[in-house]
C-alpha positions in Angstrom: 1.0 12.1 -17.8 -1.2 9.0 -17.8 -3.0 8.1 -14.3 -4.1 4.7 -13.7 -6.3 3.9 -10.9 -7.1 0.5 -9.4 -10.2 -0.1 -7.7 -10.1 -3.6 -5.8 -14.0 -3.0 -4.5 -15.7 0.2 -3.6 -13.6 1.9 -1.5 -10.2 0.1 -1.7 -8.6 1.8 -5.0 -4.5 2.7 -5.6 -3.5 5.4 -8.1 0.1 5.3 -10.0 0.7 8.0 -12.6 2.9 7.1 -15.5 5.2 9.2 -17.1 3.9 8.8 -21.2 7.8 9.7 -22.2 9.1 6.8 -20.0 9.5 2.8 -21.9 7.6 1.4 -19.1 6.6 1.9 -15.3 5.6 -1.0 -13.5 4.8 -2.1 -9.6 3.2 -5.2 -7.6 0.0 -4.9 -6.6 -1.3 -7.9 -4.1 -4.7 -9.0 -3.8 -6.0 -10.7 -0.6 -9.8 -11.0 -2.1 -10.5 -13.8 -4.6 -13.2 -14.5 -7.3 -13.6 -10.9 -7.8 -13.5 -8.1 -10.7 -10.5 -5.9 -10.3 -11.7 -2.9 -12.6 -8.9 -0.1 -13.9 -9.7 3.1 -15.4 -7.7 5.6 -16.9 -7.3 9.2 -18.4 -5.7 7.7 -21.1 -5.8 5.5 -24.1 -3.9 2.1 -22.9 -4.6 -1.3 -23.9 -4.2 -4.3 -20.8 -3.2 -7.9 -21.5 -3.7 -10.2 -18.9 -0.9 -13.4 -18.3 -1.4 -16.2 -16.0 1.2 -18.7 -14.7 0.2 -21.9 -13.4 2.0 -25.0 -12.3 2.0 -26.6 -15.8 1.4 -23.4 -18.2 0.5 -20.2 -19.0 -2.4 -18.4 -20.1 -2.6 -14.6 -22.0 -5.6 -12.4 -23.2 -6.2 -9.2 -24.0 -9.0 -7.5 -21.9 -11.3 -5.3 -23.6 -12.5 -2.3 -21.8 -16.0 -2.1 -20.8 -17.4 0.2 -23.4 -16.6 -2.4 -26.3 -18.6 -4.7 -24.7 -20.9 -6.7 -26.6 -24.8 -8.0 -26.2 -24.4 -11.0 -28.8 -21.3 -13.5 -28.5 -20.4 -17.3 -30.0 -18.2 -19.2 -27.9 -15.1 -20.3 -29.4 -13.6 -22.8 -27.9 -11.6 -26.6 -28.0 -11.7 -29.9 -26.4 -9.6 -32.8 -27.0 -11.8 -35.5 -28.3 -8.6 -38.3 -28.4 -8.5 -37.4 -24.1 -10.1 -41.2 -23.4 -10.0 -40.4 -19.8 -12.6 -37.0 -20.2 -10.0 -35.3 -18.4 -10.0 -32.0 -20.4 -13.4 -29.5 -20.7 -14.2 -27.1 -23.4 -15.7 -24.3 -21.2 -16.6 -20.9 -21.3 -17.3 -18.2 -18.4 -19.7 -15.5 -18.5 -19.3 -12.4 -16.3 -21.1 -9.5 -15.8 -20.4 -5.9 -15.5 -24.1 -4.3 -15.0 -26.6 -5.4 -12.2 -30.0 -7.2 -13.3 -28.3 -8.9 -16.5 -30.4 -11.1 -18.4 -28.2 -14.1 -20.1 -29.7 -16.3 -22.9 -27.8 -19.2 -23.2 -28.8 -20.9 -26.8 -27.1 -24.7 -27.3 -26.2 -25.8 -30.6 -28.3 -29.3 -31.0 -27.3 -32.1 -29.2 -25.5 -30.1 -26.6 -27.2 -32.0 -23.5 -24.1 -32.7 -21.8 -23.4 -28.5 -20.8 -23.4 -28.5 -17.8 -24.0 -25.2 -15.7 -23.2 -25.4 -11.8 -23.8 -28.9 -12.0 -26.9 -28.9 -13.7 -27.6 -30.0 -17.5 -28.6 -27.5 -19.9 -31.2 -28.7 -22.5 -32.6 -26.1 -25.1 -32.2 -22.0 -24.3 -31.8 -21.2 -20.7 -31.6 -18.4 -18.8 -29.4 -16.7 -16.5 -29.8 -13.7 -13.9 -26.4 -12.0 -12.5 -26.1 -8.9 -11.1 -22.8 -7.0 -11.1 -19.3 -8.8 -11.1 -21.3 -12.2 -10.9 -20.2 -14.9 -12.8 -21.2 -18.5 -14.4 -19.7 -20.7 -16.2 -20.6 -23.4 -18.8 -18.9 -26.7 -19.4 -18.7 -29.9 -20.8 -16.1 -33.0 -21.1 -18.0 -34.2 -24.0 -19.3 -31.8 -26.4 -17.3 -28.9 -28.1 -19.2 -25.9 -27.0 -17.5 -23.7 -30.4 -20.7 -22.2 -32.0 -23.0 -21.4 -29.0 -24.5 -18.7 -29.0 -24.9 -16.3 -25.4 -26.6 -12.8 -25.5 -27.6 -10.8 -22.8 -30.0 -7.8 -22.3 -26.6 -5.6 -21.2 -23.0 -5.6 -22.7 -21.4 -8.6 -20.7 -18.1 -10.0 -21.1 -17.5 -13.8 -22.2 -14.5 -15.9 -21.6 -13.6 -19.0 -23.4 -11.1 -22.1 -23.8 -10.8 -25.5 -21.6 -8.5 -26.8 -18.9 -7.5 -29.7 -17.0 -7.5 -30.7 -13.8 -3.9 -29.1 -13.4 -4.2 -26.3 -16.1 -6.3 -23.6 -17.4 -6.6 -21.6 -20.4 -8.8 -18.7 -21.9 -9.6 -16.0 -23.7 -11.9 -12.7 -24.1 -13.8 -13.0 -27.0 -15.0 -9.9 -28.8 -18.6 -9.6 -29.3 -20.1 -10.7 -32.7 -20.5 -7.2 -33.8 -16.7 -6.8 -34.1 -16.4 -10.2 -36.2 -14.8 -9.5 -39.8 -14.8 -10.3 -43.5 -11.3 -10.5 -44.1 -8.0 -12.7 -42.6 -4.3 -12.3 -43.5 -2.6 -15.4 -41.9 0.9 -16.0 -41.0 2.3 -19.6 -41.6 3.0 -20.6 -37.9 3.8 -24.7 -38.5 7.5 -24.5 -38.3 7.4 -22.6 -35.3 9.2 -25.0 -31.9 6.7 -26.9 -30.1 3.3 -25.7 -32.4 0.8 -28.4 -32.7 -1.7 -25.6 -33.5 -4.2 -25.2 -36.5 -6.7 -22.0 -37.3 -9.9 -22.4 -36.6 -12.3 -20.5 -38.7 -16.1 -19.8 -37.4 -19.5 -18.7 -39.5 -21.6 -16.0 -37.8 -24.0 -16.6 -40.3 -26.0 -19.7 -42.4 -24.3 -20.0 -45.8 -21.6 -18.0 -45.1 -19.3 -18.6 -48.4 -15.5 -18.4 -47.5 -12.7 -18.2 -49.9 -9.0 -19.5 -48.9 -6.3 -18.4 -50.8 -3.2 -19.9 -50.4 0.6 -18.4 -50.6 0.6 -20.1 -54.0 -2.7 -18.4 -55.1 -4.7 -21.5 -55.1 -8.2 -20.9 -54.0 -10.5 -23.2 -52.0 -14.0 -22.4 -51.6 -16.5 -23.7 -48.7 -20.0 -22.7 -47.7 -20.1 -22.9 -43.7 -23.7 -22.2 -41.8 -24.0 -20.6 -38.7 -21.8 -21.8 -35.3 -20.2 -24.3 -37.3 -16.5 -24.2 -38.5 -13.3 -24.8 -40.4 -10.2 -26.1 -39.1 -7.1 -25.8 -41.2 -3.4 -26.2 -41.4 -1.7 -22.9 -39.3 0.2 -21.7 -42.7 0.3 -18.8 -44.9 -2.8 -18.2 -46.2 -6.0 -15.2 -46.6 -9.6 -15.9 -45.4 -11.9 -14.1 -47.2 -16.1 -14.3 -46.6 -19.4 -12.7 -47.4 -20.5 -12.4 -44.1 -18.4 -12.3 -41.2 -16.1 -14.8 -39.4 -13.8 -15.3 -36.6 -10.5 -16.8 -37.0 -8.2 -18.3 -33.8 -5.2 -20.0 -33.6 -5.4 -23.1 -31.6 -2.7 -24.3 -30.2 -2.2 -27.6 -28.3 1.1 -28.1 -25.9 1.6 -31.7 -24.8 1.7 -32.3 -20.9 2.6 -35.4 -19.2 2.4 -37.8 -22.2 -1.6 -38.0 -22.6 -2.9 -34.5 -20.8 -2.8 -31.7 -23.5 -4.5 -28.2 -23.3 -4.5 -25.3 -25.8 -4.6 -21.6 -25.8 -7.2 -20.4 -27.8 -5.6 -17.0 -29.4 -7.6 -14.3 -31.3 -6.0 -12.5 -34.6 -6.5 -9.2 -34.7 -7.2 -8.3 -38.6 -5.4 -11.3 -39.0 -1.7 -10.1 -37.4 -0.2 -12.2 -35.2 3.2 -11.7 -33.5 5.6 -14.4 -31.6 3.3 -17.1 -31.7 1.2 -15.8 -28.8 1.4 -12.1 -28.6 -1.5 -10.2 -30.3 -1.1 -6.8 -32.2 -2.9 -4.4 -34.7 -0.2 -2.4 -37.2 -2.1 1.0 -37.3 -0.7 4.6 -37.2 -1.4 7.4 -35.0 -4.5 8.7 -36.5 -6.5 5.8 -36.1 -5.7 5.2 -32.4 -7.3 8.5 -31.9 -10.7 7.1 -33.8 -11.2 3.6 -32.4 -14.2 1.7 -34.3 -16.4 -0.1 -31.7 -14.4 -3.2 -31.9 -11.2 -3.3 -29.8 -8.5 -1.5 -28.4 -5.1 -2.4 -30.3 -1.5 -2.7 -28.2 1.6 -4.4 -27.7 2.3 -6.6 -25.6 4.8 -8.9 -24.0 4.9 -12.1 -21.6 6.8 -11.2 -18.3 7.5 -12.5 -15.1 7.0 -15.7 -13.7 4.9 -17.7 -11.5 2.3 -14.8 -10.9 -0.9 -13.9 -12.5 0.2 -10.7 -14.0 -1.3 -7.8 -15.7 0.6 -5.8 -18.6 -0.4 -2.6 -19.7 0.9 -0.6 -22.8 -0.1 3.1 -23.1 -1.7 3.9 -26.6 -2.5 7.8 -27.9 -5.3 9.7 -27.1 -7.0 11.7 -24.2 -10.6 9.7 -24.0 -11.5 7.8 -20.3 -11.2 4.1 -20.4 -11.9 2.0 -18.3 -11.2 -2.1 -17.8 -12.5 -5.0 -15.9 -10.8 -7.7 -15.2 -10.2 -11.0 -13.4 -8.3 -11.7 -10.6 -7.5 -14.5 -8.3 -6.6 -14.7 -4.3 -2.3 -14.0 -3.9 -1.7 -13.1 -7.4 0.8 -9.9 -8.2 0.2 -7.5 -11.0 2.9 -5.8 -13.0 1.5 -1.9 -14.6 3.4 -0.7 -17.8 2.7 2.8 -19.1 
């Protein structure tokens, strides 16, 4: 049997145990407390992915439970440089899980127009938060892909963009849990895809070999925070140091508002367009490198925030934290 307790603050908590033979156990849980951490633990191995509805789109990401967390992140993000009218930001949200956090926040050059809570950030700043406080960074002008944030205790990092009538984002893994090595599905015949993989260095002179489906090879040398954009086919991304690859896609809204949903691949496998999953067997799951927790997951419901958990294998403590807004419903699957 898998228990799975919610905590909503310190003292307000709801248990449900799950029945590990069963397909799925779910039930709505409403929240009357907004801008808050909603954290769930569990005496099981399960892996939690997050889906929001809005009133012009949807958002998904995977959260990562808090022992992953990382020190050293690089947002990845997107913003819309064709929008004339500004009216999309590339953004990215910090949050943090441990009192008396220290946040370095380093721009890449000419990133003056960053704005945090209003206020422009120039060279490296820093930020203080103590437990479950947030900030985020912003800007209508610059891409903020390639900046780099690390913090004095494992924090957690949103990124992605939004609109004034959408939203999009996505937990990014911490830089220690970047790879070498891509396998990439060819995505651009997919309905309604204006999408293209973006890939990002870690490191100066990273050197990075593409390999097409035909076995044509293309070879680029990317320095650090910068990146490639390419074409979402079938292809394998190969480097000597390591590299993050997304799929960005871009839905059309209201003839000139677009967004995207920035969407990591985990070791390069990606499923329905939007749905990530690792292809591992049951030995692994039981040894779980410090990178993330792999699942399955679906996109269910509609017009709530909802939060979708799949039960993996395994008998060690985990425990999540994640975001959660006033009125929204959660759906549980064991």
């Amino acid at each position: 049997m898998t228990n799975i307790t919610i905590y909503y603050d310190e003292i307000t908590n709801q248990s449900i145990l799950c029945n590990n033979t069963e397909p799925s156990y779910s039930v709505d849980v409403k929240s009357s407390v907004s801008s808050k951490l909603l954290r769930i633990e569990t005496n099981f191995l399960i892996s939690v992915y997050v889906i929001g509805y809005l009133a012009h789109g949807m958002f998904g990401y995977l959260a990562l439970p808090i022992n992953i967390l990382g020190y050293e992140y690089m947002v990845v993000s997107y913003l819309n440089y064709t929008d004339i009218n500004n009216s999309q930001w590339s953004y990215c949200y910090i949050v943090s899980v441990y009192t008396n956090t220290e946040i370095h926040v380093l721009p890449k050059p000419g990133f003056e127009a960053v704005y945090n809570d209003g206020n422009i950030v120039g060279s490296e700043q820093k930020i203080y938060l103590n437990g479950y406080e947030t900030v985020t960074l912003e800007s209508s002008t610059i891409d903020l892909t390639g900046m780099y944030i690390k913090g004095n205790k494992p924090f957690q990092l949103y990124c992605g963009g939004y609109l004034t009538t959408s939203v999009f984002y996505e937990q990014l893994i911490p830089l220690n849990a970047w790879d070498y090595k891509y396998v990439l599905r060819d995505v651009s015949g997919m309905d309604d895809m204006d999408c293209f993989y973006r890939v990002v260095s870690s490191e100066t002179d990273n050197q990075i070999e593409i390999e097409n489906a035909n076995g044509d090879i293309s070879n680029y040398h990317v320095s650090r925070a910068n990146y490639l954009d390419l074409f979402p086919v079938e292809q394998e991304i190969r480097s000597n140091l390591t590299i993050l690859v997304v799929l960005i896609k871009k839905t059309r809204l209201r003839k000139i508002m677009a967004y995207c949903e920035i969407l990591k691949l985990f070791k390069g496998m990606l499923v329905l367009i939007h749905i990530p999953t690792v292809t591992v067997d049951k030995v692994s799951l039981t040894h779980i490198p410090e990178k993330f927790y792999p699942g399955t997951f679906d996109f269910i419901g509609h017009g709530h925030q909802i939060f979708h958990i799949m039960v993996s294998i395994g008998s060690d403590r985990t425990v999540y934290d994640s975001v959660y807004s006033n009125g929204s419903y959660y759906h549980l699957f064991s």
